[in-house]
C-alpha positions in Angstrom: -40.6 27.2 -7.3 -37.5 26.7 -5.3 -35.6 23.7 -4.9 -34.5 23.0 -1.4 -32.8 20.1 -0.5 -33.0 17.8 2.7 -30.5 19.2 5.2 -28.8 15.5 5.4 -28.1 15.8 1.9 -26.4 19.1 2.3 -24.3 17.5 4.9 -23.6 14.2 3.0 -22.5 16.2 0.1 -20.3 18.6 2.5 -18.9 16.2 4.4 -16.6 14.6 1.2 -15.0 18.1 1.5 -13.2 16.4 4.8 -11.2 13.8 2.0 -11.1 16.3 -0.3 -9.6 19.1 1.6 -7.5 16.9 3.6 -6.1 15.0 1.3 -5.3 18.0 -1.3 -4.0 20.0 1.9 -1.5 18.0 3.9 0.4 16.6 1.5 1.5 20.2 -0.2 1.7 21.6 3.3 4.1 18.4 4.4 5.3 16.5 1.6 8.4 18.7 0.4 9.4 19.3 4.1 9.1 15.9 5.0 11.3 14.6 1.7 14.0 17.6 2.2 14.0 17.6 6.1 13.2 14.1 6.9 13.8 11.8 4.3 17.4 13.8 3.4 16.2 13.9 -0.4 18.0 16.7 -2.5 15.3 19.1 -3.0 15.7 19.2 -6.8 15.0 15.2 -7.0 12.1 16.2 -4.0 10.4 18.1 -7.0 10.3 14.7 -9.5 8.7 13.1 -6.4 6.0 15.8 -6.2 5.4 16.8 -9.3 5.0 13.2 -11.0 2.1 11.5 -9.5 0.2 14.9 -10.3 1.0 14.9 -13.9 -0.4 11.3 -13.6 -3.2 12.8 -12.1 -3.6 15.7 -14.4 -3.9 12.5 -17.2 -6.2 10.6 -15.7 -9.1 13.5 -14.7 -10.5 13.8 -18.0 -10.2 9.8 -18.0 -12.5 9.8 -14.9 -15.0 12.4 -16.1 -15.6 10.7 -19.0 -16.5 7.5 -17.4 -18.3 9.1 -14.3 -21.0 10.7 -17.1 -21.2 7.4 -18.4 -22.3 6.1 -15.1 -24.5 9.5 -13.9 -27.6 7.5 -15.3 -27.3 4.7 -13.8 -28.9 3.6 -10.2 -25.9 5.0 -8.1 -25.2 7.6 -10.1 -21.6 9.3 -10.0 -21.4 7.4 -6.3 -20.0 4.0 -7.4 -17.0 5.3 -9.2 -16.6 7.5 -5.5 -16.9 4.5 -3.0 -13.8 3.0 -5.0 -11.4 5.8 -4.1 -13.0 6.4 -1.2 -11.7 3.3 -0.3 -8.3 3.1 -1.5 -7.6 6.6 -0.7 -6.3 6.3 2.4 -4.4 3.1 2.0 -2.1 5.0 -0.5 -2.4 8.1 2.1 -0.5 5.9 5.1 1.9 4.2 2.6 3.5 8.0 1.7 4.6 7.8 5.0 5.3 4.5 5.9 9.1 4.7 4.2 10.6 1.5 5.0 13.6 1.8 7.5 17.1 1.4 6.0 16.2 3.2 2.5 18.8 5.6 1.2 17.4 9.3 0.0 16.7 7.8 -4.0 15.2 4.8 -2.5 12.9 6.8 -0.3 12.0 9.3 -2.7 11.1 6.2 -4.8 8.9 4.7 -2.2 6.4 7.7 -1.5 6.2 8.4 -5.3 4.8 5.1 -5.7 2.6 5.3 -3.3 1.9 8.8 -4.0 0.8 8.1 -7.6 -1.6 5.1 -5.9 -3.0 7.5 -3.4 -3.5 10.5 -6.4 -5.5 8.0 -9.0 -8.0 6.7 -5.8 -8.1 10.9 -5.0 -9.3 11.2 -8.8 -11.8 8.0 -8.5 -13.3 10.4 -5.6 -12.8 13.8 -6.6 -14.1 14.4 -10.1 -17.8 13.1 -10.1 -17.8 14.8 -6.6 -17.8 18.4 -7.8 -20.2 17.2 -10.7 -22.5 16.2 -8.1 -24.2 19.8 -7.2 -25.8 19.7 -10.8 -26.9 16.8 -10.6 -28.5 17.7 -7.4 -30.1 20.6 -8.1 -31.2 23.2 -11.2 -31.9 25.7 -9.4 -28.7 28.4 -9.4 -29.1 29.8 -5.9 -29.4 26.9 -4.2 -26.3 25.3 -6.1 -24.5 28.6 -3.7 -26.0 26.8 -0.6 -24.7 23.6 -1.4 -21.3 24.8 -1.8 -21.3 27.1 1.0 -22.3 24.3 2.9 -19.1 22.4 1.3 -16.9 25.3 1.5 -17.6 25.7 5.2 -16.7 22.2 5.9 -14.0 22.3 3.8 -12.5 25.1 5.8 -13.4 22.9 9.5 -11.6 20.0 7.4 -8.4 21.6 6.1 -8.1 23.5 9.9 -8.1 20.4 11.6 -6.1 18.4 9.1 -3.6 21.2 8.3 -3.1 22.5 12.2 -3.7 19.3 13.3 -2.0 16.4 11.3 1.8 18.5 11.9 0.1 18.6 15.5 -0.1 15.1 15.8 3.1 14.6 13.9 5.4 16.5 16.7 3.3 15.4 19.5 4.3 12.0 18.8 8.0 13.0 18.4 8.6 14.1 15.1 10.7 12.3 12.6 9.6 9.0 11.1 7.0 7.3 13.4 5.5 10.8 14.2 4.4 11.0 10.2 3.4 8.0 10.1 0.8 8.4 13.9 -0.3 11.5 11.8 -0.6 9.4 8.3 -2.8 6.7 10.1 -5.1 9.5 12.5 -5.7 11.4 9.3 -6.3 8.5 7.1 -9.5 7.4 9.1 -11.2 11.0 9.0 -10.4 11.3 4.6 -12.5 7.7 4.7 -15.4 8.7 7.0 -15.6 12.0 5.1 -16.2 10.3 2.0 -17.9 7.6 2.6 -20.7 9.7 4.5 -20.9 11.7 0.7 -21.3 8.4 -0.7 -23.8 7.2 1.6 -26.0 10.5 1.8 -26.0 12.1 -1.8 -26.7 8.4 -3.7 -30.7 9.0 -3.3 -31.2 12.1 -3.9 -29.3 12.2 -7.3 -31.5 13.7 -10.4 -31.4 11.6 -13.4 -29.0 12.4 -15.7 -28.8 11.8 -19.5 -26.2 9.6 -20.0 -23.9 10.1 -23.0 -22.5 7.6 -25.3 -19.9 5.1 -24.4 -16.7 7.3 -25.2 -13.2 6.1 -25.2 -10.2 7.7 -23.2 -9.6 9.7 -26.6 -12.6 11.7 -26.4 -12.9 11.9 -23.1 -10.6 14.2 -23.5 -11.2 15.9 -26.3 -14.8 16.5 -24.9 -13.5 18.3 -21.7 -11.1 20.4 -24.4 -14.2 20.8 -26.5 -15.5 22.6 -23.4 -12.9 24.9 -22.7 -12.3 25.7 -26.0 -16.7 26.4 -27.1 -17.6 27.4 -23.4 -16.1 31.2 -22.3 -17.4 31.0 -19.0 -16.1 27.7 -18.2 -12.7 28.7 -20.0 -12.4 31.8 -18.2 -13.5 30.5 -15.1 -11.1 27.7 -14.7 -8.0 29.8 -15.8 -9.2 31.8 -12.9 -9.4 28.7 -10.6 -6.0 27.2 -11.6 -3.7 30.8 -11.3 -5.6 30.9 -7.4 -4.8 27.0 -7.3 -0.8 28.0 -7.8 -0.7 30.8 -5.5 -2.5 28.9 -2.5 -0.2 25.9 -3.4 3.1 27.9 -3.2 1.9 29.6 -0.1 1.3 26.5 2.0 4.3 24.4 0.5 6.2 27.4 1.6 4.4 27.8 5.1 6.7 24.8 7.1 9.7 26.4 6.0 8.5 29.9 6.8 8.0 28.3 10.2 11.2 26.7 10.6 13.7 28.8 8.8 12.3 32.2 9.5 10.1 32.5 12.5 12.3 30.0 13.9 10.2 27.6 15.3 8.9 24.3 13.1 5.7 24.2 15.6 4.4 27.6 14.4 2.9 26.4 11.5 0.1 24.6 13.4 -0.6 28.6 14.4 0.0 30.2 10.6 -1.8 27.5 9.2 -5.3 28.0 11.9 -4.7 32.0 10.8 -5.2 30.7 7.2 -8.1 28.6 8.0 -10.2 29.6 10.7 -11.3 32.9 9.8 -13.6 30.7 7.1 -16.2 29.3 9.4 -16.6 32.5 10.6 -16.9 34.7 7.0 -18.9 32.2 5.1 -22.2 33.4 5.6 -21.0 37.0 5.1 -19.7 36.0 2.1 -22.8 34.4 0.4 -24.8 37.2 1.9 -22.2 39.7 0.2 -22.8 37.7 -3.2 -26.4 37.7 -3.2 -25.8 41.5 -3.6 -23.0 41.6 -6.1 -23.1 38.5 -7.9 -20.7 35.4 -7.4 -17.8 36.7 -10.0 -17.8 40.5 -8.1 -17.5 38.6 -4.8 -14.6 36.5 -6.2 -12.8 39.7 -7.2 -13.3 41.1 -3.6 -11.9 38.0 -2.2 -9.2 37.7 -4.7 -8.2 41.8 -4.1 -8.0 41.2 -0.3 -5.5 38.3 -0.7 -3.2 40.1 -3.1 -3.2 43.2 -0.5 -2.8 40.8 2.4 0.1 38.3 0.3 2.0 41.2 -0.8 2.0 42.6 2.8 4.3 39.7 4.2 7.1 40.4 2.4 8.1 42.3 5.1 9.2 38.5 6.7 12.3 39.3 4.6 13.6 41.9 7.2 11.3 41.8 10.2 9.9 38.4 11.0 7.9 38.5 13.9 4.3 38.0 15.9 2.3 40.4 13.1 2.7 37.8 10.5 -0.3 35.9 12.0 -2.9 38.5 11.9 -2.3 39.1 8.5 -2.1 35.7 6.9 -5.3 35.9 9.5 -6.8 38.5 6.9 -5.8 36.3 4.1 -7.7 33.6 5.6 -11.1 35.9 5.0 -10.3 36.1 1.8 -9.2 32.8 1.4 -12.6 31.5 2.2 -14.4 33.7 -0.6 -11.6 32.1 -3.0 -12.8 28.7 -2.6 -16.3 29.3 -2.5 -17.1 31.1 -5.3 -15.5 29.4 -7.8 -16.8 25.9 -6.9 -19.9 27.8 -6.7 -20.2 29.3 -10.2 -19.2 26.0 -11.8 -22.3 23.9 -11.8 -24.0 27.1 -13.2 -21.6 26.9 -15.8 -21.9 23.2 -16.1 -26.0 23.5 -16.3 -25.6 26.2 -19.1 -23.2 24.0 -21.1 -24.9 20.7 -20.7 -25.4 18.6 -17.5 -24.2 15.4 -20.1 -20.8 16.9 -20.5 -20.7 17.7 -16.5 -18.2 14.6 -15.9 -16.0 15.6 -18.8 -15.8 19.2 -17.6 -15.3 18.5 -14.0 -12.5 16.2 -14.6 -10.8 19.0 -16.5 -11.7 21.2 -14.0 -10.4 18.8 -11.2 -6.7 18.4 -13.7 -6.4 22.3 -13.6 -6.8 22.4 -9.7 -4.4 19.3 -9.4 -1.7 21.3 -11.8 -2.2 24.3 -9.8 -1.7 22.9 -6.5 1.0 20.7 -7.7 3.2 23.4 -9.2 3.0 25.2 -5.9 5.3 22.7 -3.8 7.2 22.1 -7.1 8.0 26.1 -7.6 9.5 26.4 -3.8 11.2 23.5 -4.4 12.8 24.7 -7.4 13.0 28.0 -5.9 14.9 26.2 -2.3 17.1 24.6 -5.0 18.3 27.6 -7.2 19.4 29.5 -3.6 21.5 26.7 -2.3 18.9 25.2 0.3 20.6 22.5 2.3 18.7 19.0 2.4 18.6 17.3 6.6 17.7 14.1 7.8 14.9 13.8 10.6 16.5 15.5 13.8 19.1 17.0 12.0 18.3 21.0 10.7 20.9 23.1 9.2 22.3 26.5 9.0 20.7 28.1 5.2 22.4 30.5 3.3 21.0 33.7 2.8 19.5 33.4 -0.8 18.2 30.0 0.6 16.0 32.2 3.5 15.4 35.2 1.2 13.5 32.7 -1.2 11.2 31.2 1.7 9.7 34.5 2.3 9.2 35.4 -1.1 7.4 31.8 -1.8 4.8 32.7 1.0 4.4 36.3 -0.2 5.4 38.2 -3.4 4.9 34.8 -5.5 1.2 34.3 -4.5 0.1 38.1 -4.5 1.4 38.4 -7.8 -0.8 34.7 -9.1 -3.7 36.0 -7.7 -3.1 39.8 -9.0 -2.8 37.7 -12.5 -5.5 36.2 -11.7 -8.3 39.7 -11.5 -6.7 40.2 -14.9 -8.0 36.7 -16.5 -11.6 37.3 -14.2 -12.4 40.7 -15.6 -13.4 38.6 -19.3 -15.6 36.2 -17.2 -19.2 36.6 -18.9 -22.3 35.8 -16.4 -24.0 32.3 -18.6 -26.6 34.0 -19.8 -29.6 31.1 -19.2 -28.5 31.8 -15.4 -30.1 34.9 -13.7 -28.1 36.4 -10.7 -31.5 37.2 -8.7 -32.3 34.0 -8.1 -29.5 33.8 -5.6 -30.8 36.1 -3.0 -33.2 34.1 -1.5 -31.2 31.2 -0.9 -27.9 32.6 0.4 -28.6 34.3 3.3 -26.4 31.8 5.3 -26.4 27.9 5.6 -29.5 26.8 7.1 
């Protein structure tokens, strides 16, 4: 017989998706500007700042999973390990933005890495036993879709208001260094209510899990690698997950210069960024209704397809910017949604056919891949901004670019991601269905959120 869970619990779990998404979406839609066109940091030393406290990250996710399974058996389950970077989260968060006056560009860039790597270890604390949760929540395989639609959709409400309204915030209290840091402190209390309603609202309803043996950091590595290496599905799927990662990275690293440099106008990225996002609430229940028909992995090909065409169809910015970019990135939003739901969907199945013990391991793993991805994304247009002679600005202060400078931007936000995501449909077509998991199952449970 089914398994349905308590509505609160489906909005406890969903509503982590407000730290999650916020925190993994404002700082690659902000950081690099803000170094490059606030703090006056060369873009090429911008990229150490970025790209550093995400390889830290990227070492420490396995570290977490390994320790969260260790703790899934006990009375809080996977929650205690959450309420600790639930709670440090955001001081790190406001600290990336509070740059002391009088630092020079090194000194600055200094600053909001170290607080940057503070803010990314309490974002791990949070973020890996969270998307281990769902199995632990549930067996059954359509309901695990509910779950995460449930999650997706907030996640889409949480990265629309965070990612249109944190640069909001930012210019409506002037811009420059106080404005970041009214939007660091506004957005700050929202990542802390988000997760500490998960916290609070998943921690009795948790399945008991079979706890694994105390394992050092060593293997809890090596049992995430184990993993990818003895599991195809899980292999496949999060090679899938990372290339998408890269490619939605890029494109909203890219989107505040996009604004600035080629629309002309640094407030229209509150508008290209609500043409991302918005279109989500609204497709969500089409899309699970459209994967209890095809499957979750035919969906994520339809989503992924759409993207590509839509991507590649703004690289027409490089001669004629203009009004039509928004409808467009607004069709790239729909398929944006399908792009984070099915994936996050089709890895607890893949978790439950592996092992539910190794869940921990696996989603920290998973949770490194998604950090590299998004991580590489600012760190590629920086690196791109760099190579074309892109001139760094202080706060107030925005300079003429040359033309390889501008030509780059428009690239970043189209060719570059059409072409991840096209790799990407090449990696899904060897995703194999886990076998123990039958599709049918699905169709009663994902007719919409309810």
């Amino acid at each position: 017989m089914q398994q349905r869970l308590p509505r609160p619990v489906l909005l406890g779990y969903a509503a982590g998706s407000v730290g999650t998404g916020g925190f993994s979406t404002l700082p690659g839609l902000v950081l690099a500007y803000y170094l490059t066109d606030t703090l006056a940091v060369p873009a090429l030393l911008a990229t150490v700042v970025v790209v550093v406290p995400k390889a830290w990250d990227v070492l420490i996710d396995p570290l977490v999973g390994a320790h969260s399974d260790r703790e899934a058996a006990g009375p809080a389950g996977r929650t205690r390990l959450m309420l600790w970077g639930a709670v440090t989260l955001p001081l790190g968060f406001v600290g990336m933005f509070a740059v002391p006056p009088g630092l020079g560009p090194v000194g600055a860039g200094v600053w909001v890495l170290a607080c940057f790597v503070l803010a990314t270890t309490s974002f791990s604390c949070f973020q890996v036993p969270y998307i281990a949760l769902p199995a632990d929540l549930t067996d059954d395989y359509g309901e695990r879709t509910r779950v995460m639609a449930w999650r997706i959709a907030t996640l889409a409400l949480a990265i629309l208001l965070v990612g249109a309204g944190g640069p909001a915030l930012r210019d409506a209290a002037g811009g420059g260094h106080g404005g970041y840091l009214v939007m660091a402190l506004g957005i700050a209390v929202l990542l802390l209510a988000g997760m500490l309603a998960t916290v609070l609202g998943t921690r009795r309803h948790l399945s008991a899990t079979q706890a694994g043996p105390s394992t050092s950091a060593l293997e809890g590595y090596r049992s995430g690698l184990t993993a990818w290496r003895e599991e195809r599905a899980y292999r496949t799927l999060l090679s899938v997950f990372v290339l998408q990662a890269l490619a939605t990275g890029v494109m909203l690293a890219a989107a505040q210069y996009v604004a600035t440099y080629t629309l002309g106008d640094q407030t229209a990225l509150t508008l290209l960024f609500a043409a991302l996002v918005a279109p989500a609430l609204l497709v969500m229940p089409l899309w699970t209704r459209y994967a209890a028909r095809r499957g979750k992995a035919g969906a994520l090909r339809a989503a992924s397809l759409v993207f590509a065409a839509a991507a590649l169809g703004l690289v027409v910015l490089l001669w004629a910017p203009g009004w039509w970019v928004y409808p467009v990135v607004g069709v790239a939003g729909v398929a944006y949604a399908g792009m984070q739901l099915f994936p996050l969907a089709m890895l607890p199945d893949v978790i439950s056919a592996a092992g539910r013990e190794r869940g921990g391991a696996m989603s920290g793993l998973w949770t490194a891949g998604e950090t590299t991805g998004l991580a590489l994304g600012p760190v590629l247009v920086l690196v791109l901004l760099g190579l074309t002679g892109f001139r760094s600005s202080t706060a107030g202060e925005q300079l003429a670019q040359p033309g390889s400078a501008t030509a780059a931007i428009a690239l970043a936000f189209s060719l570059v991601p059409a072409v991840l995501v096209g790799l990407s449909l090449l990696v899904l077509r060897r995703y194999p269905e886990p076998a123990s998991l039958a599709p049918a199952t699905a169709t009663t449970t994902t007719e919409g959120l309810p």
